[in-house]
C-alpha positions in Angstrom: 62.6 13.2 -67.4 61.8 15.3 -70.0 61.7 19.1 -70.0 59.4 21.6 -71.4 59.4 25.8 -71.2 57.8 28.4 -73.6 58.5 31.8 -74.0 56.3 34.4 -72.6 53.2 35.5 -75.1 51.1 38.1 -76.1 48.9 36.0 -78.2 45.1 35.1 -77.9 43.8 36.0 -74.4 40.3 34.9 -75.3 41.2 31.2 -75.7 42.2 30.2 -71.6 39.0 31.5 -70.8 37.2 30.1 -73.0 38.4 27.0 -73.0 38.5 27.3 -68.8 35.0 27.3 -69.4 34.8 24.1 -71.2 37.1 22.5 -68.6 34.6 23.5 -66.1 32.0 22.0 -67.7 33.8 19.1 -68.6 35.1 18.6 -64.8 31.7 18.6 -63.9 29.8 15.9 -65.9 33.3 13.7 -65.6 32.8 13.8 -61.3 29.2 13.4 -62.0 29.1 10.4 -64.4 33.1 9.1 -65.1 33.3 7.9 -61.5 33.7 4.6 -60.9 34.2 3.8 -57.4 31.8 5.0 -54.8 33.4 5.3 -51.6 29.9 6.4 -49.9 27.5 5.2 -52.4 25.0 8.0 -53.4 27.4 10.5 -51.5 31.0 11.0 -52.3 32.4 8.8 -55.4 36.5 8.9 -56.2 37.0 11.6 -58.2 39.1 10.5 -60.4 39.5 13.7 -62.8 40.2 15.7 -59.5 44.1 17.1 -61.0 41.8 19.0 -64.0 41.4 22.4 -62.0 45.3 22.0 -60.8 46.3 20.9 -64.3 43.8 23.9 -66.4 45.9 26.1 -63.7 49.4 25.7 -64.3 48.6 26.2 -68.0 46.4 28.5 -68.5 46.7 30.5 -65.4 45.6 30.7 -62.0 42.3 32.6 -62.7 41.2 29.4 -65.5 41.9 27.2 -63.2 40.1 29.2 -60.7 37.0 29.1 -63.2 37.4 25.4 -63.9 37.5 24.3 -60.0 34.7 26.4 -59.6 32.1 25.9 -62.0 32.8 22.8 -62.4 32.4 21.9 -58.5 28.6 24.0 -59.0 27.7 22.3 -62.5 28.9 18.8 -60.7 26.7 19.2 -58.1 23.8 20.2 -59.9 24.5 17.0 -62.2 24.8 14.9 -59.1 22.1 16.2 -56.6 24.4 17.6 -54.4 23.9 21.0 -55.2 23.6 23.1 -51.3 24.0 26.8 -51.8 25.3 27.9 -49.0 27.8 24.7 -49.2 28.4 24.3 -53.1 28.3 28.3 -54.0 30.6 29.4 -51.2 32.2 27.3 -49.6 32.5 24.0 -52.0 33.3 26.6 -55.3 35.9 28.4 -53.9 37.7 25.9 -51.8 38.2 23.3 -54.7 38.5 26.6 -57.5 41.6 27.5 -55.3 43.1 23.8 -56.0 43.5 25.7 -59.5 44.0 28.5 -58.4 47.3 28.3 -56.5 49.4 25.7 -58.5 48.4 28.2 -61.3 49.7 30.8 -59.3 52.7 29.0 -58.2 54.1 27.4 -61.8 53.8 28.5 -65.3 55.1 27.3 -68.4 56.7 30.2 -69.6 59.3 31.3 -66.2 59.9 27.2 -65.5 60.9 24.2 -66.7 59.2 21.0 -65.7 61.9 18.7 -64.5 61.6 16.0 -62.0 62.0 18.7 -58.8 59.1 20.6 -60.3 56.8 17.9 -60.9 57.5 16.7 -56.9 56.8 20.4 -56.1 53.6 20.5 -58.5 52.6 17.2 -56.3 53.6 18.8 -52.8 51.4 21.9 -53.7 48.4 19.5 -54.7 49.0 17.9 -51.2 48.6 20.8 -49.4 46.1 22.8 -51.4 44.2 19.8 -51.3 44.6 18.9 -47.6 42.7 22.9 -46.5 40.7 22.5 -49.6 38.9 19.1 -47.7 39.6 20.6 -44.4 37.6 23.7 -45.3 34.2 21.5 -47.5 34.8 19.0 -44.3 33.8 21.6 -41.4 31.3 23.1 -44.1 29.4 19.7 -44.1 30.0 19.1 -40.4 28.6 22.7 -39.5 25.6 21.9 -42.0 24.9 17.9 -40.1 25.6 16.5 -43.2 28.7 14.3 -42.4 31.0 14.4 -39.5 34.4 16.4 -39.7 37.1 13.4 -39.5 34.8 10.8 -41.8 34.4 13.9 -44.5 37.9 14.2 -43.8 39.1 10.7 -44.9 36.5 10.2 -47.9 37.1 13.1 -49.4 40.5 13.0 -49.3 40.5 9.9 -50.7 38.0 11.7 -53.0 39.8 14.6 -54.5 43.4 14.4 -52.8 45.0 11.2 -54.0 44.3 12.3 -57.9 45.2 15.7 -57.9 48.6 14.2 -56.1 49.5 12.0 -59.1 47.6 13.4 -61.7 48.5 16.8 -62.0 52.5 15.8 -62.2 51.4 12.7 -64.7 50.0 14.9 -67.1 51.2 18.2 -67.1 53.9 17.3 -69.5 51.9 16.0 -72.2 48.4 18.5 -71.7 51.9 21.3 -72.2 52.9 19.4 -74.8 49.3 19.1 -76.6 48.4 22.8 -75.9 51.6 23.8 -77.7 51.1 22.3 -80.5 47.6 23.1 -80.7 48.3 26.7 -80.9 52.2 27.0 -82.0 51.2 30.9 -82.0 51.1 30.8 -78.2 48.5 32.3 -76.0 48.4 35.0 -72.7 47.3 32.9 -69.9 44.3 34.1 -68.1 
């Protein structure tokens, strides 16, 4: 397995926000239009770029992937139709902008290495963020009559959990790796 650290940075602060932002946006239009299977047609489709708020986390920070989780669960649902603001700005945004939030939070480039034991971690902590995150939009769209609890419960997990589980651990070596040497002069994570 291979390993990968940095040393901590002062560099550019301006580029994990920025470029939090264009995840976002790019999180959006991939779960509005790059999802192949529809598990309720019309309704909730596989998500299959679900691990890009856990991934923009853990290397750029907990408060990018906060941003990307966020904005990009409001600009896909303004894409999609979906958009409900009670549901999508409160409690759709924040729920799915933690699932960047706390692996940011909980890993970072610079204090660990990425070795097989943190990779299972990275996965375990996608589990569970995942598992309140779907909890949490689940009793949203029960309380608004929109779905029941336990059948938002499975789709959605489905949905968002299973590629956030093997995602985020598949590709935080090389999206590290590509980062790096993108910007050899390091940057502050945001």
């Amino acid at each position: 397995m291979s390993t990968t650290t940095a040393a901590p940075v002062e560099g550019n602060t301006l580029f994990p926000i920025v470029l939090s932002i264009v995840a976002a946006a790019a999180t959006g239009v991939l779960w509005a239009y790059a999802n192949p299977i529809q598990l309720v047609p019309g309704v909730i489709q596989w998500r299959i770029f679900a691990f890009l708020p856990p991934l923009v986390g853990i290397l750029l920070g907990w408060k990018s992937g906060f941003i990307c989780g966020y904005l990009g669960t409001i600009v896909w649902s303004l894409l999609a139709g979906t958009f409900i603001p009670a549901h999508s700005l409160i409690v759709d945004g924040i729920m799915v902008g933690l699932t960047g939030l706390v692996p940011g939070l909980m890993f970072d480039p610079a204090k660990q290495t990425f070795d097989r034991a943190v990779l299972i971690k990275i996965a375990a902590v996608c589990l569970i963020v995942g598992l309140v995150m779907v909890a949490a939009v689940s009793a949203s769209l029960a309380y608004l009559g929109i779905f029941p609890f336990w059948w938002a419960m499975g789709y959605l997990g489905l949905s968002d959990i299973v590629p956030m589980l093997i995602g985020t651990p598949l590709l935080v070596i090389p999206a590290y790796k590509m980062l790096k040497s993108a910007l050899p002069g390091g940057f502050k994570r945001f």
